[in-house]
N, C-alpha and C positions, 0 to 999 in steps of 0.2 A: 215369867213365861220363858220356858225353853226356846231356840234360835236355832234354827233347822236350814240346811244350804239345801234348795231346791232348784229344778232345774225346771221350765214351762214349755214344754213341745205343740208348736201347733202343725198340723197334717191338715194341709190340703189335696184331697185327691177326686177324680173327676165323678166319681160316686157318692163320696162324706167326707164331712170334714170335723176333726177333732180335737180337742186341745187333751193332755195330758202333763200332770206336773207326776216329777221321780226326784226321790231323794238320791244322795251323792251313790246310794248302794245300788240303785238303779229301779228299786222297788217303785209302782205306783201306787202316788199317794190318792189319787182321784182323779176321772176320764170325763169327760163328756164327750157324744159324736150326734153328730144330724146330717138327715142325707141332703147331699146337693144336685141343683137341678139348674138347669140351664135356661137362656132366654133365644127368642127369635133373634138374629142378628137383622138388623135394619137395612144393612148395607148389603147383604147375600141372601137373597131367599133362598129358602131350606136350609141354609146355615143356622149354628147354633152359637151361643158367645157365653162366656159365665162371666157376670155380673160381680166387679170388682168390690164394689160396696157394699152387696149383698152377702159376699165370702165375708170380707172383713166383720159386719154387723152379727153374724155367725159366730164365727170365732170369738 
């Protein structure tokens, strides 16, 4: 099996978040993205908070 240097980008941004791996050329090799949503914040009402664990289990 061939041995290919890749590189794993993950993009958190306040709409989606995705991971994409690129080879050294900068080509992607394969993307996933899903959108993200926010939760109530408990401590500010009408406040929003995005869910640390919830990003990470995403990605």
């Amino acid at each position: 099996m061939m041995q290919k240097d890749i590189a794993i980008v993950f993009d958190c941004g306040a709409t989606n978040v995705r991971v994409i791996a690129m080879d050294n050329k900068g080509q992607i090799i394969a993307s996933h993205a899903m959108g993200n949503d926010t939760d109530e914040d408990p401590n500010y009402p009408g406040g929003r908070i995005w869910d640390l664990d919830k990003l990470w289990n995403k990605l």
